[in-house]
C-alpha positions in Angstrom: -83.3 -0.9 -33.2 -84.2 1.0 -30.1 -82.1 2.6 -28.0 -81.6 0.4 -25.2 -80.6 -2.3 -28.1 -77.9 0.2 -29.6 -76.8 1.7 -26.0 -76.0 -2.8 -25.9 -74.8 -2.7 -29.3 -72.2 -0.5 -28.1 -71.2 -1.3 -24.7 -70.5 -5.0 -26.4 -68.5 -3.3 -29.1 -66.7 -1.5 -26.4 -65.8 -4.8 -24.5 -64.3 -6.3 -27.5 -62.5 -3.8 -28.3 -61.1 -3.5 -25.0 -60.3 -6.8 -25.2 -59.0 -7.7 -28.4 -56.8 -4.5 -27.0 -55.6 -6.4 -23.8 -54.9 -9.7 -25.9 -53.0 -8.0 -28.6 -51.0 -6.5 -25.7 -50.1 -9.7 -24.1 -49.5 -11.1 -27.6 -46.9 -8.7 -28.4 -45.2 -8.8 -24.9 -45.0 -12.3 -25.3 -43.5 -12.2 -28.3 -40.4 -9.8 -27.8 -37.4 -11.6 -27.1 -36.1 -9.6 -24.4 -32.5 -10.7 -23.0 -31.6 -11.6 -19.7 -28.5 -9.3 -20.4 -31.3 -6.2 -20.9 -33.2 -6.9 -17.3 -29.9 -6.6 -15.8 -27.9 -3.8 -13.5 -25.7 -2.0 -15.9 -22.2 -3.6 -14.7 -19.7 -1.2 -12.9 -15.7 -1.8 -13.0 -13.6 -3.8 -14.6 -10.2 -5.0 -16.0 -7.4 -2.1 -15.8 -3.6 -1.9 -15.8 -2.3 1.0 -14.0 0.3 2.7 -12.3 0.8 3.2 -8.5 2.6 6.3 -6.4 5.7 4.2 -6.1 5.7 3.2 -9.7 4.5 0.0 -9.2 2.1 -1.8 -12.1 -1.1 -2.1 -10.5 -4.2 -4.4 -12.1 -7.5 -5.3 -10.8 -6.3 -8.9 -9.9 -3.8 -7.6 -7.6 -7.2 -6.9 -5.9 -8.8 -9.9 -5.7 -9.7 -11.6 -2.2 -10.5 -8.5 -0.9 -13.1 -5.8 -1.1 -11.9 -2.1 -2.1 -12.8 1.4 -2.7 -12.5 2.9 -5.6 -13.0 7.2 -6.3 -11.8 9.4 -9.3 -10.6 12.8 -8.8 -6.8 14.6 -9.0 -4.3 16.1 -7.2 -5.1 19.9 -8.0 -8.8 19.3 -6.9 -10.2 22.0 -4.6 -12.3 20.6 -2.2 -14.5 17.3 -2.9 -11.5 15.1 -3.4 -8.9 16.1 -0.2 -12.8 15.7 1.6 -13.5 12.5 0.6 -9.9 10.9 0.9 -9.7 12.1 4.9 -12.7 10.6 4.8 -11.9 7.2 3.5 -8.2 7.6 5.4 -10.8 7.7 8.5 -12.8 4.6 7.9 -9.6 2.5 6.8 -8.2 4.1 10.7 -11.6 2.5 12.1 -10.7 -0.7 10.5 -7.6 -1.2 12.5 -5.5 -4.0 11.2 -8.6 -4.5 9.3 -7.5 -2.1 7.1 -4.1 -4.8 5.8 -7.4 -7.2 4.3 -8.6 -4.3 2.5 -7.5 -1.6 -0.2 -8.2 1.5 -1.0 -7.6 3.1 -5.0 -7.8 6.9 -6.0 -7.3 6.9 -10.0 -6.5 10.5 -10.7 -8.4 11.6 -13.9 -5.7 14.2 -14.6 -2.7 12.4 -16.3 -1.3 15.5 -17.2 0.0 16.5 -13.7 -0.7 13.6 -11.8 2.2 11.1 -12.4 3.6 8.3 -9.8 5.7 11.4 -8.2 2.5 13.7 -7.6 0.2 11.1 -6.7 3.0 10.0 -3.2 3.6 13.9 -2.6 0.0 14.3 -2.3 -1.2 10.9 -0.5 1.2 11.8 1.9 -1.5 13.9 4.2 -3.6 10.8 4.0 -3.7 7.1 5.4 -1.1 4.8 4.2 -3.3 2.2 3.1 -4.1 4.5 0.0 -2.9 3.9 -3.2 -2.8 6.5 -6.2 -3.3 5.2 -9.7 -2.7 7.0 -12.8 -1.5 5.9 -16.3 -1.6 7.4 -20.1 -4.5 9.2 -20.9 -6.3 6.0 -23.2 -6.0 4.1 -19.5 -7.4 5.9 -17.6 -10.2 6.6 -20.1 -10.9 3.2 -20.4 -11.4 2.8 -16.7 -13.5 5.4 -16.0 -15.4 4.0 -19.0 -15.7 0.5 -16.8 -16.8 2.6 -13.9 -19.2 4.4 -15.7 -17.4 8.0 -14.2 -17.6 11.0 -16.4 -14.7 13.6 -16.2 -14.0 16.9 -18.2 -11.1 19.4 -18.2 -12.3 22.7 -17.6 -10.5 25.9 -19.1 -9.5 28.5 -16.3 -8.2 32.2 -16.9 -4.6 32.7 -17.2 -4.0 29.1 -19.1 -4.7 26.8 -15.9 -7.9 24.1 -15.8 -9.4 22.0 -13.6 -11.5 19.1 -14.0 -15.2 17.8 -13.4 -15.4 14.3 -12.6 -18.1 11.7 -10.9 -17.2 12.3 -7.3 -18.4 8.3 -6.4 -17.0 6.3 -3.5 -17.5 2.8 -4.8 -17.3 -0.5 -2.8 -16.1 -3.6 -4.7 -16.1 -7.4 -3.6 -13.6 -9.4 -3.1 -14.2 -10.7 -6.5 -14.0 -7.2 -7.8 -17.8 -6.5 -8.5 -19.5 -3.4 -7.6 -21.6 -3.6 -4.6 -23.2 0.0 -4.2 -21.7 3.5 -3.5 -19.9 3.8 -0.2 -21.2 6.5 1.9 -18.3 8.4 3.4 -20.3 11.0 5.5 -21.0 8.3 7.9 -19.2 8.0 11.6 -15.9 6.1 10.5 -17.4 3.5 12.6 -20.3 2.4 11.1 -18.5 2.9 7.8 -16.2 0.5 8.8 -18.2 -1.9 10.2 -20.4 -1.8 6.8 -16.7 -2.5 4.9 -16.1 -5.1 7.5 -19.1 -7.3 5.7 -17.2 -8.0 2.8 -13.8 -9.4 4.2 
């Protein structure tokens, strides 16, 4: 065999192999049975029975026919959560009486300290339109479960703790199904006009 026969030999061999390659690809591709269920979004929210600042039972079909944001945090929280709820008291002020067609939930993820009575004291600085949710402690795990929010109590000197927590705005449809994250740090205009969409 000369060499420009085996430098053929090879470059055929190559080709096959490269083939049989791509085939056996497709073939197996072809073959998996992959679910509608796994192509899709993972789902956000869900189903929850909870208690409001006035001590009013509070589940997500109270909620439906109209769109609503949704964020975690609690009472003793520093910072991100008294940020965030002037912020959403703002946009649900842009809405006007916009704001009656609409609703607006902070679940605390601090049971411990934030019962009905702490939740009112504290909305109190914010717009009316907000409602505070809390419950037992298997609740409220359970629906930050649904809304895929992580949250951790944190040890502090001298006995006291705070807590880490997702620190998501979420907007919901009127059928209660996630839409995206609701972006906050906006004008209160255009945020409200973006909530407006969904009434």
């Amino acid at each position: 065999m000369t060499a420009r026969q085996s430098r053929l030999v090879l470059v055929c061999a190559a080709f096959a192999a490269g083939l049989g390659l791509c085939l056996g690809l497709i073939a197996l591709l072809g073959g998996m049975n992959i679910s509608s269920k796994a192509l899709q979004p993972v789902a956000i929210g869900g189903s929850f029975h909870l208690t409001d600042q006035n001590g009013k039972a509070v589940s997500d079909q109270d909620l439906k026919g109209k769109p609503f944001l949704v964020f975690f945090g609690f009472t003793h929280c520093p910072d991100v959560c008294p940020t965030t709820l002037f912020d959403v008291s703002e946009v649900l002020r842009s809405l006007g009486p916009d704001a009656d067609r609409t609703a607006a939930l902070f679940i605390t993820v601090d049971p411990e300290r934030d019962t009905a009575a702490a939740l009112k004291d504290y909305l109190g600085s914010f717009d009316p339109h907000l409602r505070g949710l809390t419950g037992d402690a298997d609740a409220l795990a359970a629906v930050a479960k649904e809304y895929r929010v992580y949250y951790k109590k944190v040890p502090l000197d001298g006995g006291d703790y705070t807590m880490d927590h997702t620190a998501i705005v979420y907007l919901m449809d009127k059928d209660g199904r996630f839409v995206s994250p609701f972006n906050v740090k906006r004008k209160p205009d255009a945020s409200a006009t973006e909530l407006r969409k969904y009434l």
